[in-house]
VOTI-439714 format. One record per residue (C-alpha): residue number from 1; residue in one letter; y, x, z. Coordinates in steps of 0.1 Angstrom, whole numbers. Example, Ala and Ser with C-alpha at 12.3 -4.5 7.8 and 13.67 -1.06 7.14 Angstrom:
2
<site><seq>1</seq><type>a</type><north>-45</north><east>123</east><up>78</up></site>
<site><seq>2</seq><type>s</type><north>-11</north><east>137</east><up>71</up></site>
***
This chain:
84
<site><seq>1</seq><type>x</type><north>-487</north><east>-374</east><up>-61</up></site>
<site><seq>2</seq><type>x</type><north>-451</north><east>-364</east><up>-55</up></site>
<site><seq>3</seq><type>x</type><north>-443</north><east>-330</east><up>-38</up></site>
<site><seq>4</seq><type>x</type><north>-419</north><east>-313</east><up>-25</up></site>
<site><seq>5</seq><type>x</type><north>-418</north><east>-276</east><up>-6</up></site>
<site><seq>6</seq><type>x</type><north>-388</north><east>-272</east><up>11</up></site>
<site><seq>7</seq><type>x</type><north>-373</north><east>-240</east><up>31</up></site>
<site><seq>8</seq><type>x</type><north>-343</north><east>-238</east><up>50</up></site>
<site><seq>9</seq><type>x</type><north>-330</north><east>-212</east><up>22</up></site>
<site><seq>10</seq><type>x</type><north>-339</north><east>-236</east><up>-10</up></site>
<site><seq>11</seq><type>x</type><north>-361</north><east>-257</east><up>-27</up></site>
<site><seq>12</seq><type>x</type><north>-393</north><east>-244</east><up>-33</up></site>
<site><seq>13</seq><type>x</type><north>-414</north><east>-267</east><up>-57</up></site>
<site><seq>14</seq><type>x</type><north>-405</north><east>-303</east><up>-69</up></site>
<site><seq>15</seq><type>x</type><north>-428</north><east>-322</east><up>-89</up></site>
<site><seq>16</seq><type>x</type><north>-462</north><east>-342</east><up>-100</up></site>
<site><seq>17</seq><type>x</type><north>-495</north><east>-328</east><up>-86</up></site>
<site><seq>18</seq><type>x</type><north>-531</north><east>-330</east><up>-89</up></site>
<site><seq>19</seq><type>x</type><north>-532</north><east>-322</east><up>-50</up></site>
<site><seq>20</seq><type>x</type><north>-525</north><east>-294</east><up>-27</up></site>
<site><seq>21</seq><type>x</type><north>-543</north><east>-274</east><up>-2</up></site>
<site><seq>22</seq><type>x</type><north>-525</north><east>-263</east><up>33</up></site>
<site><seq>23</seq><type>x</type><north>-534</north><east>-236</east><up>62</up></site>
<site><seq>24</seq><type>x</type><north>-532</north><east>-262</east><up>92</up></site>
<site><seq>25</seq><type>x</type><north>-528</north><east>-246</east><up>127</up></site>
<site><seq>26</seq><type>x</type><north>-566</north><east>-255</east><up>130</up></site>
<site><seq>27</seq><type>x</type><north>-581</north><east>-247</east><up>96</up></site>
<site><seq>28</seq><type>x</type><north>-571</north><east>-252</east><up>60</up></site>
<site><seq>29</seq><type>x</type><north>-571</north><east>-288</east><up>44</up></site>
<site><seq>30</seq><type>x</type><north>-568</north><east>-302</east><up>14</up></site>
<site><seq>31</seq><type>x</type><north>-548</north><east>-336</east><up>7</up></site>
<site><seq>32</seq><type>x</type><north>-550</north><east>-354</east><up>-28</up></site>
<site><seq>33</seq><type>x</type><north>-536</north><east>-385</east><up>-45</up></site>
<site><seq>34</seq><type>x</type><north>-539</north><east>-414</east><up>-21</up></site>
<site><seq>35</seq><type>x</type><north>-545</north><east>-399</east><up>12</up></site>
<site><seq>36</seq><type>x</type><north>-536</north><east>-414</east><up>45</up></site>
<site><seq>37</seq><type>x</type><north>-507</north><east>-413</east><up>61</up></site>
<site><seq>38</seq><type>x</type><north>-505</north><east>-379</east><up>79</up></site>
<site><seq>39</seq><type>x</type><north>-486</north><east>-357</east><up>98</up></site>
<site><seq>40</seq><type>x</type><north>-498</north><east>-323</east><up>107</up></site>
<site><seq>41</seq><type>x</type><north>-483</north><east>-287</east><up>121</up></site>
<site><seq>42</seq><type>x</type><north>-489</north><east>-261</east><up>91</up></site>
<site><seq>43</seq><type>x</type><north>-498</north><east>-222</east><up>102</up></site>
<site><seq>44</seq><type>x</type><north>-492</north><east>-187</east><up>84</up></site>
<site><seq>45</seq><type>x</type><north>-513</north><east>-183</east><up>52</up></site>
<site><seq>46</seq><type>x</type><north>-517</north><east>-196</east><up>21</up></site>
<site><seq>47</seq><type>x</type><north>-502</north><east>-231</east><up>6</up></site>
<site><seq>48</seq><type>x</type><north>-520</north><east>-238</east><up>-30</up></site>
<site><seq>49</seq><type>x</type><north>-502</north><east>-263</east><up>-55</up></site>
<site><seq>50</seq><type>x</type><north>-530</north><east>-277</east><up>-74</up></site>
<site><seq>51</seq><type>x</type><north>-509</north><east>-292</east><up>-107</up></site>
<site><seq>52</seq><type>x</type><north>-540</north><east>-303</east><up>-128</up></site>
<site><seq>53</seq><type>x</type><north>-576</north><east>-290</east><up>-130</up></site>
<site><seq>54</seq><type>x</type><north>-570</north><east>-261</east><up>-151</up></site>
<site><seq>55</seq><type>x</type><north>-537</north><east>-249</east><up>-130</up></site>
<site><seq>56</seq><type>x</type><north>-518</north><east>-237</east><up>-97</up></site>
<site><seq>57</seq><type>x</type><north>-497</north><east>-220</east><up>-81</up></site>
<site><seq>58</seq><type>x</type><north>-501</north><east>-203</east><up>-46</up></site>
<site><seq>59</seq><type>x</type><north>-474</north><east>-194</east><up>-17</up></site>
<site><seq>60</seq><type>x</type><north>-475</north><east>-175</east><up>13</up></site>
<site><seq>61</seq><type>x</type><north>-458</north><east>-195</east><up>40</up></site>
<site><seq>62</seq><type>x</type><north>-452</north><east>-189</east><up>75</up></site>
<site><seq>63</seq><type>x</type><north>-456</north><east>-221</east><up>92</up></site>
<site><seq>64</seq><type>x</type><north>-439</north><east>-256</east><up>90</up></site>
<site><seq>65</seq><type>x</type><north>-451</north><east>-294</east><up>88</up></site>
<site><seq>66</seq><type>x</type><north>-461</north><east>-314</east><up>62</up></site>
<site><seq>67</seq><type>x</type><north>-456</north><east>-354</east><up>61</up></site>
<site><seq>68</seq><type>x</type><north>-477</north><east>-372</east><up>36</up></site>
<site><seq>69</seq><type>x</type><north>-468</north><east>-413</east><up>27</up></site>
<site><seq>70</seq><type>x</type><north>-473</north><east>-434</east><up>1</up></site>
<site><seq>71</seq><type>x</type><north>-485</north><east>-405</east><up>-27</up></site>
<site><seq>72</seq><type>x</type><north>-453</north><east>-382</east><up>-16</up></site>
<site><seq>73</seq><type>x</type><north>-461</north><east>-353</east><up>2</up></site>
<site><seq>74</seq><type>x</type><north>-429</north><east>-333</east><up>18</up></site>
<site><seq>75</seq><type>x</type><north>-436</north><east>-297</east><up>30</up></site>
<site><seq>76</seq><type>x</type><north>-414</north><east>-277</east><up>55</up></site>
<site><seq>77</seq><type>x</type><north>-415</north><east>-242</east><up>56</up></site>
<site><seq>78</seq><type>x</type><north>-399</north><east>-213</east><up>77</up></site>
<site><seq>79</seq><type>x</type><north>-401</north><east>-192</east><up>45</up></site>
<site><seq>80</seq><type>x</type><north>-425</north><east>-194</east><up>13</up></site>
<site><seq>81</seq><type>x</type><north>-431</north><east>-173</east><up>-15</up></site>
<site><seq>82</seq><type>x</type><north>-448</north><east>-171</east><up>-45</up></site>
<site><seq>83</seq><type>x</type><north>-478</north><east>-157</east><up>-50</up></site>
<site><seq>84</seq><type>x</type><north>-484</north><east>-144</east><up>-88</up></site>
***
């Protein structure tokens, strides 16, 4: 799946991943290669890239949307950062 993390100060992530997992305004969710169409209002918390089984990379974020379509998912954030 394609994804890209986008703030209104840069580009965040581009790339291939495994999947990700998001803090939705109602409770965290996970979306992976080939899930439905989806749009959905993301809260404060933590945004986990998931690049392959063995790695990943977490953000704090403080709220956006995420749009997922045909295996690209595109992430918009008020502000993100990484997480070492």
């Amino acid at each position: 799946m394609q994804l890209e993390i986008l703030s209104p100060e840069k580009k965040v992530f581009s790339g291939n991943v495994y999947g990700i997992q998001l803090p939705g305004i109602e409770g965290s969710f996970e979306v992976l290669e080939n899930h439905a169409p989806i749009i959905a209002t993301l809260g404060k918390g933590k945004l986990k890239v998931i690049k392959d089984k063995n790695s990943s990379e977490l953000y704090d974020i403080t709220g956006g949307f995420v749009e997922v379509l045909n295996n690209n998912a595109s992430v918009l954030v008020e502000s993100a950062k990484m997480i070492d």
